[in-house]
VOGU-3710 file (C-alpha; in Angstrom, 3 decimals, decimal comma):
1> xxxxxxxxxx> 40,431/79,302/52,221  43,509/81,662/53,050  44,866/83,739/50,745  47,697/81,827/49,557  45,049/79,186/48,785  43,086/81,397/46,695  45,894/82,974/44,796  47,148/79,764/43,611  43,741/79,221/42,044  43,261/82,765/40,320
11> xxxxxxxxxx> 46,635/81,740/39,298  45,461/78,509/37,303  42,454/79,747/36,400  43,808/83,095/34,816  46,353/80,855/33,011  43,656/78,415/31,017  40,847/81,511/30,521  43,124/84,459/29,593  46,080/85,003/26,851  49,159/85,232/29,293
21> xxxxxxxxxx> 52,037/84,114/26,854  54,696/86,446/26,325  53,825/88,439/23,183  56,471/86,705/20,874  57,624/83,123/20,963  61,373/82,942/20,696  61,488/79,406/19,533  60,124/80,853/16,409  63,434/82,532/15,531  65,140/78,799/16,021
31> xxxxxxxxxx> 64,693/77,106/12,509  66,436/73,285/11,995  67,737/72,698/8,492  66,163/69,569/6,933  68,454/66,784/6,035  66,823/65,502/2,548  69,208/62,155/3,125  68,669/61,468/7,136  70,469/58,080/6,442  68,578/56,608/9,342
41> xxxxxxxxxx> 65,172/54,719/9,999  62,892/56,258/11,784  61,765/53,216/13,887  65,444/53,331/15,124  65,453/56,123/16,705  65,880/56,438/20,634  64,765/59,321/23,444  66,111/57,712/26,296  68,328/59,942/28,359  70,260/60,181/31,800
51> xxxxxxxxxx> 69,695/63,328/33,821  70,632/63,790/37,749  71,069/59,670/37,818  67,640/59,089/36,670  66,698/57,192/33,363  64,082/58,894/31,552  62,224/57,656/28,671  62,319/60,659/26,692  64,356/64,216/28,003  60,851/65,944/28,867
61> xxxxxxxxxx> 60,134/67,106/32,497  56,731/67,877/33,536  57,364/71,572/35,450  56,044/72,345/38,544  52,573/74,005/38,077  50,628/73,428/41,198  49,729/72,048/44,497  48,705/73,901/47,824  45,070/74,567/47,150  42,210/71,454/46,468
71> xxxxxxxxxx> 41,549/71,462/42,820  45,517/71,145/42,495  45,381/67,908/44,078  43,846/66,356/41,004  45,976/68,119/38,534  48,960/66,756/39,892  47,816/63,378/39,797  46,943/63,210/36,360  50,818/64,964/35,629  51,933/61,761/37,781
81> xxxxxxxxxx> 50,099/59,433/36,317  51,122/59,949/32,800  55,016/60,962/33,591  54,923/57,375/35,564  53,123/55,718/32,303  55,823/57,717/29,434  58,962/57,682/32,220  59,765/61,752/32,668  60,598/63,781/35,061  58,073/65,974/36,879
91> xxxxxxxxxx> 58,314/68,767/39,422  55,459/70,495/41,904  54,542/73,623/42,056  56,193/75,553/45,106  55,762/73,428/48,117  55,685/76,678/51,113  51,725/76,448/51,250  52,211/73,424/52,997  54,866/74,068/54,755  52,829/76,507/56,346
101> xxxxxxxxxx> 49,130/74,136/55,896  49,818/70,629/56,835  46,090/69,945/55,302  47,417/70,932/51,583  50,081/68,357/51,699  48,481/65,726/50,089  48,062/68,264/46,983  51,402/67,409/46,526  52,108/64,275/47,927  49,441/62,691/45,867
111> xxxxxxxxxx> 52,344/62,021/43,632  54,586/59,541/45,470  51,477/57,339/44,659  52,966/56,867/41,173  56,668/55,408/40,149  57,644/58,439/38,300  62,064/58,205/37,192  62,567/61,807/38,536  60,470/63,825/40,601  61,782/67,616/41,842
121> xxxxxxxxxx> 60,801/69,447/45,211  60,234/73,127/44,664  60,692/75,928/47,021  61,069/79,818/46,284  65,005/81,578/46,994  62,378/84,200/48,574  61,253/82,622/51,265  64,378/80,223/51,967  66,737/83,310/52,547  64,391/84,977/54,883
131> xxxxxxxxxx> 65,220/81,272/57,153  68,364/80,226/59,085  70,885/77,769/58,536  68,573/74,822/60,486  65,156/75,720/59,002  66,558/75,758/55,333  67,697/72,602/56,072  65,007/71,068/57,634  62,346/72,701/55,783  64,405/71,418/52,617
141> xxxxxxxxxx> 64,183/67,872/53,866  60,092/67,905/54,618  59,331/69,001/51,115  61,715/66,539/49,816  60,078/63,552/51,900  56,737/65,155/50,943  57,175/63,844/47,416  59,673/61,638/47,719  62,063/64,064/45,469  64,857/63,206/44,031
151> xxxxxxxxxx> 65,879/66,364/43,253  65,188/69,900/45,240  64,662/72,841/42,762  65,083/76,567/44,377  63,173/78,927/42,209  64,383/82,730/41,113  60,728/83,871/40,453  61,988/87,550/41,533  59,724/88,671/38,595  56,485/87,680/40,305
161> xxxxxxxxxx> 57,413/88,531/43,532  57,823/92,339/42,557  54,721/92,431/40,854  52,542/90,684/42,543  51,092/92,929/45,634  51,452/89,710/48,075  55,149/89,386/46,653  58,119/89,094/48,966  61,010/90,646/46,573  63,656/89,289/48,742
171> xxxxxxxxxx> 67,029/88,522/47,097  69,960/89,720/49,413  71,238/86,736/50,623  70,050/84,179/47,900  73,923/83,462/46,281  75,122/82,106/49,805  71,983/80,373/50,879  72,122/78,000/47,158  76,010/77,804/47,998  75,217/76,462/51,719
181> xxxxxxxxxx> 72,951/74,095/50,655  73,673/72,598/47,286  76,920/72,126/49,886  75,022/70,322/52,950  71,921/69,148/51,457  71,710/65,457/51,295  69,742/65,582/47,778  70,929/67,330/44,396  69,853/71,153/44,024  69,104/73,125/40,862
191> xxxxxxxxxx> 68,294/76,409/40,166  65,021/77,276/38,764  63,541/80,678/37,168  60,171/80,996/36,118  60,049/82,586/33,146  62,475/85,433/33,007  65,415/83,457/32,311  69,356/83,081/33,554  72,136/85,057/31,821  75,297/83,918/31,693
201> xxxxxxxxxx> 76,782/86,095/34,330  74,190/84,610/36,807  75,037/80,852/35,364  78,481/81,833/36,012  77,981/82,752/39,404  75,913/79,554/40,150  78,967/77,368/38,677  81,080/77,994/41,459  78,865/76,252/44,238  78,059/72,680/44,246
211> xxxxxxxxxx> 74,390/73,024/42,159  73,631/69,770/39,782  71,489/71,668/37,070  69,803/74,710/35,800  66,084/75,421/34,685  67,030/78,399/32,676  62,873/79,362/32,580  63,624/81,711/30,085  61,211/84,526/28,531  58,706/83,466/25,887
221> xxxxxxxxxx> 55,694/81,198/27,276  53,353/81,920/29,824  54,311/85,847/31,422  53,489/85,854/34,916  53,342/89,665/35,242  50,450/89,510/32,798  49,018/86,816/35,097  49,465/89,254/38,109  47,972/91,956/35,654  44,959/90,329/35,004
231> xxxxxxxxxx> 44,684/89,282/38,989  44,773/93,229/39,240  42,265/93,761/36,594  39,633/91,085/38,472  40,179/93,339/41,805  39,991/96,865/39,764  43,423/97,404/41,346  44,486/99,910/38,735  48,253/100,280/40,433  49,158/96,409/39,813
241> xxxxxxxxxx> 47,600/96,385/36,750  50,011/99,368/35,492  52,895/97,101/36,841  51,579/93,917/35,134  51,639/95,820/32,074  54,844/97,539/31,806  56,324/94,028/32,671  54,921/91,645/30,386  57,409/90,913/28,546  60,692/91,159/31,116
251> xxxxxxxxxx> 63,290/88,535/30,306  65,812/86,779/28,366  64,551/84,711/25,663  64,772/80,828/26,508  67,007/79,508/23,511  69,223/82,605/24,120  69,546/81,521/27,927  70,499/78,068/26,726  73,383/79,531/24,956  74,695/81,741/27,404
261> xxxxxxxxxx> 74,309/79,520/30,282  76,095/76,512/28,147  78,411/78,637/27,269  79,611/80,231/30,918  79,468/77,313/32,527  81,121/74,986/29,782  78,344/72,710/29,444  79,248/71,077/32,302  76,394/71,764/34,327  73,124/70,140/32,581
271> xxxxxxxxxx> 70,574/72,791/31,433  66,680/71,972/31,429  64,732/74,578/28,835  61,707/76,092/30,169  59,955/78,616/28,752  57,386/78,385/25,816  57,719/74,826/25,123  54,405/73,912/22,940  55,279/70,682/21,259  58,022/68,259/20,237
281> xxxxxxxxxx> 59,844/70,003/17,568  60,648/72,849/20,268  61,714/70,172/22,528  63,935/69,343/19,793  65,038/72,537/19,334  66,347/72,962/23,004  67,922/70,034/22,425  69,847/71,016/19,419  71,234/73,903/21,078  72,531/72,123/23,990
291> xxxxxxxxxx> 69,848/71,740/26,664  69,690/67,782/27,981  65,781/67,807/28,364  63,290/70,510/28,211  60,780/71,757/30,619  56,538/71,871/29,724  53,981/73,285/31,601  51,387/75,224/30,132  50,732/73,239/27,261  49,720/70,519/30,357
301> xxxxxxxxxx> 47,898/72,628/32,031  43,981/72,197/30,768  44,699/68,668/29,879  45,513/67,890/33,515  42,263/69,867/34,564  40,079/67,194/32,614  41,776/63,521/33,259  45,032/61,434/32,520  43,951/59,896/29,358  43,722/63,551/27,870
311> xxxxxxxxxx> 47,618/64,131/29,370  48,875/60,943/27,929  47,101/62,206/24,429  49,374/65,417/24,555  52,994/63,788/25,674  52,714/60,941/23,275  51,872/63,841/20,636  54,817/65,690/21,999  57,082/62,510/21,640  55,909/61,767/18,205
321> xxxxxxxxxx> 56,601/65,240/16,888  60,323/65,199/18,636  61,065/61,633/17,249  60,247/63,283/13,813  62,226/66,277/14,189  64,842/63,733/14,892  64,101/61,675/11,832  64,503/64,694/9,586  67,513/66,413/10,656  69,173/62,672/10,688
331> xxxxxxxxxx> 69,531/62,241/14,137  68,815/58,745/15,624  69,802/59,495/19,528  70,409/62,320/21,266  73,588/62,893/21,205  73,716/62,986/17,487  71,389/65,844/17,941  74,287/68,021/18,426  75,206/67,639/14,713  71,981/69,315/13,747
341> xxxxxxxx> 71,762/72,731/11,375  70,217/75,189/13,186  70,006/78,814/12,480  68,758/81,271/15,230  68,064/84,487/14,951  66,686/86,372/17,898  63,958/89,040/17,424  61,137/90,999/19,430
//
């Protein structure tokens, strides 16, 4: 096993054994006002939504988690098999490993096995803007082919990279290379972070090239500086695990990201909420402050590691608690979401 390999694993397993969530939850400071006279039925209500041409049953996306080492074979085909069965979105986890490994691509491709509505390719700005114009592009086009992707997701995990001592913290560049290809590629791009969010001065500077979407992946859920610190800890490397430390809590909280991001690009540029999603009524919550679906990962995490049945029994949990946060604010769609109380109050 190389080390790539083996860091995705201490990755997963460091994220089910150890506490690695950001110390506050910042959906906790979003609060929905109950409507004591919803004036709707509850049976009526609908989930369905439209996002980068796709129909998807309900506005969830699976996020990209895994893939390029064996065990993550199996997790992403339990993730396919129950965003095919509830019709959402789903994305890999960062597809370089086998870019570089042609024997880890079926960790990833495993999915095209399954008729999922929307499924995203995933690749790091940190590697693509170390390439040139022709690799980009046709390193762009294997991952998408690898999965059959519908969408291609570039991801800002600049956070990670510094920390972690394999990291490649390389940024200069990263603006033009998104602008060349959400220009030239043949598939829809979006901007991803991973859990240190998107400001609106960043959003802003995203909304003048051609990009279809932003992951804000704000601060909030899982931290992956303390996932690098505890990596440190395991190899006694006391100079990463100082780093891991002093970072654990970088970023811009995920419903504040929402905001900003909605705000400097005029909502006209769908936003997916990542970031500390645990169950339906913060999907909701995402919702009501203008994302169009909302991004899980973690809370999918140790039911993919046991079988589909136990990843179906979480979504359709998720989905039941959205459709009642929908019932009691009075909202029978989506859209009418929008008309929803909502007080939020950021803290930490």
């Amino acid at each position: 096993m190389n080390q790539t390999e083996e860091r995705k694993r201490e990755h997963v397993q460091i994220a089910l054994k150890k506490n690695v969530a950001a110390h506050h939850n910042y959906w906790d400071d979003v609060e929905l006002i109950h409507n004591a006279l919803p004036e709707i039925n509850e049976k009526d209500i609908t989930m369905s939504t439209q996002l980068f041409g796709k129909t998807l049953e309900y506005p969830i996306i699976i996020s990209g988690m895994t893939g390029g080492y064996s065990e993550g074979k199996k997790i992403n085909e339990n993730l396919a098999a129950a965003a095919a069965h509830f019709r959402i979105g789903m994305g890999v986890g960062s597809q370089r490993a086998a870019l570089e490994n042609q024997k880890l691509v079926d960790t990833y491709k495993i999915i095209k096995e399954y008729d999922i509505p929307l499924k995203i390719a995933n690749i790091g700005a940190s590697q693509m803007v170390l390439w040139d114009k022709k690799k980009i592009l046709e390193n762009a086009a294997t991952m998408v082919e690898m999965i059959d992707a519908d969408v291609l997701a570039v991801c800002l995990n600049f956070l990670q990279e510094a920390i972690q001592p394999e990291g490649e913290a390389h940024a200069k560049g990263c603006l033009e290379t998104i602008d060349m290809l959400s220009r030239e590629f043949s598939r829809p791009i979006i901007i991803k972070e991973s859990g240190a969010g998107i400001c609106g001065k960043v959003a802003a500077q995203l909304k003048k090239t051609k990009i279809a979407g932003i992951d804000v992946g704000g601060a909030g859920g899982t931290s992956f500086s303390a996932v690098e610190y505890y990596r440190a800890k395991m190899k006694g490397d006391t100079y990463n695990i100082r780093a891991g430390q002093t970072f654990w809590d970088w970023g811009i909280p995920t419903p504040s990201c929402i905001l900003d991001v909605g705000k400097a690009t005029n909502w006209e540029i769908p936003i997916i909420a990542t970031g500390g999603i645990r169950h339906g009524l913060d999907v909701a919550k995402a919702l009501v402050l203008g994302a169009h679906a909302a991004g899980i990962a973690h809370a999918l995490l140790e039911p993919a590691l046991k079988d589909t049945k136990a990843v179906n029994l979480e979504i359709d949990m998720i989905t039941r608690e959205l459709r009642t946060a929908m019932f009691l604010v009075g909202a029978d769609s989506l859209d009418k979401l929008s008309n929803a109380e909502v007080n939020y109050e950021p803290t930490g």
